[in-house]
N, C-alpha and C positions, 0 to 999 in steps of 0.2 A: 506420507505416514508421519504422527507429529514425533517429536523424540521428548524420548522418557528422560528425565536429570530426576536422580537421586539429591537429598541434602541430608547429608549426615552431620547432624550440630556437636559439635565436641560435649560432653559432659561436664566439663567441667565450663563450661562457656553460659551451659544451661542454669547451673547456680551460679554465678556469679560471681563465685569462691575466688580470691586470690590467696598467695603463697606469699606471706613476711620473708624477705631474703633472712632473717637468722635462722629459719628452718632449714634452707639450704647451706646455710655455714654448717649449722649441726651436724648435717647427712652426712657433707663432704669431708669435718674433721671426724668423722665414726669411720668412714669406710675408707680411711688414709691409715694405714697403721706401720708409717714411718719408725725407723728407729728413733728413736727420741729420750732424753735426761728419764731418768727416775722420778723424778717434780711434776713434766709433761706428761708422763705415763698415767700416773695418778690423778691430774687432771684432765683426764680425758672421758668421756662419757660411755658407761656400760648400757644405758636406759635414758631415752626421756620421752618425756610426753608433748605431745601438740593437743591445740583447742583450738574451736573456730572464738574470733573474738566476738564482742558483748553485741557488736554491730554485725556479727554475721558475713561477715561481710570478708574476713581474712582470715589464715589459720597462721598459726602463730606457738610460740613454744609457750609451753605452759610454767608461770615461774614456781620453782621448790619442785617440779616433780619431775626427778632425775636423780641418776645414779652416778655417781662418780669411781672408776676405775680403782682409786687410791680406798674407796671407801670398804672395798669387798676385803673383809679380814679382820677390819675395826669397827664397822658401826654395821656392816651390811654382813651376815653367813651366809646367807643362800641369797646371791643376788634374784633368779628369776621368781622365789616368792615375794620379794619385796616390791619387787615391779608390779606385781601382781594386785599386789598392795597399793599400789600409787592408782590405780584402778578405779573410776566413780561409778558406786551401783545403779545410780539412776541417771547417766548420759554416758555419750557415745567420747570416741578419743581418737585421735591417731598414736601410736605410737614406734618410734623403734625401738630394737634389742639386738644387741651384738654378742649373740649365740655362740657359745663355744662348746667341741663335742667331739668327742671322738669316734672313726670309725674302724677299721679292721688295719687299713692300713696307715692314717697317721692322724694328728689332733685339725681339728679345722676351725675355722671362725669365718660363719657369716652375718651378715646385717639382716633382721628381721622385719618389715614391714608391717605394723599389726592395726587394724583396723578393729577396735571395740565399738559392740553398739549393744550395750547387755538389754535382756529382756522389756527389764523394768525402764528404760529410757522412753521419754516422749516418740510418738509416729513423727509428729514433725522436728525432732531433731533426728530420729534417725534416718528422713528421709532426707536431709539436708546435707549430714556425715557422710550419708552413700553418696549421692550428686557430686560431690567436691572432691571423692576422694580418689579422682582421676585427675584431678589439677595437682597435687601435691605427690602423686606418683609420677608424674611424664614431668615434676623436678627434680628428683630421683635418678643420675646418669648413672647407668654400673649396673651391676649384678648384683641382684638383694630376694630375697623371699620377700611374699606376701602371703598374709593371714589373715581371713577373719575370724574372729572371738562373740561369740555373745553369751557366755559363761565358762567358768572355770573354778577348777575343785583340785586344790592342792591338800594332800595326802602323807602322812610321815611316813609311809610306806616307801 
């Protein structure tokens, strides 16, 4: 009888995608929330965004679109509208957010995983966003949410 082999190709192997090690610096100082200076505190990252680069070919932190810690109170009130904000109507994103919330019995904070690929973005970038966005999550060590986003409607309610 002959034998059957499966080949399961990684996803992320399939696009070609790699992962710039600062994405990985980023991840790893967000989901560290060591005691640290007052200084470090505030520069430490509430938000930032990822993009694959011009060649396609890496994803990469995106520069200016980030939130910084220090900045909720003085330039930023509602940090997750502003993130929200950093948001391109017409392509797709990786992003994290370090969620904070409370539930019945005490405050918590976790790391958000968020995959944007809004409506209006090209098929072939969002088919490309999707493909890769298993390379950039199995860089990802630890406990974190994942989201996908393809619109949102913030509210002053």
């Amino acid at each position: 009888m002959p034998e059957l082999r499966l080949h399961c190709e990684d996803k992320a192997q399939a696009s070609g995608v790699t992962v710039n090690d600062d994405v990985i610096k980023v991840f790893n100082d967000m989901k560290v929330r060591k005691s640290s200076t007052s200084d470090e505190v505030k520069k430490r990252k509430k938000a930032v965004l990822f993009r694959l680069s011009d060649d396609k070919k890496k994803i990469i932190v995106e520069e200016d679109k980030q939130i910084l810690v220090g900045d909720i109170g003085e330039t930023v009130e509602d940090p997750y509208a502003c993130f929200v904000k950093l948001l391109p109507l017409n392509d797709c994103r990786y992003g994290l957010y370090d969620a904070t919330y409370e539930t019945k019995e005490s405050k918590k904070e976790d790391l958000v995983f968020i995959f944007w690929a809004p409506e209006g973005a090209p098929l072939k970038s969002k088919m490309i966003y999707a493909s890769s966005k298993d390379a950039i999550k199995k860089k990802f060590t630890g406990k974190f949410l994942s989201i996908y986003l393809n619109n949102i409607c913030i509210t002053d309610d």
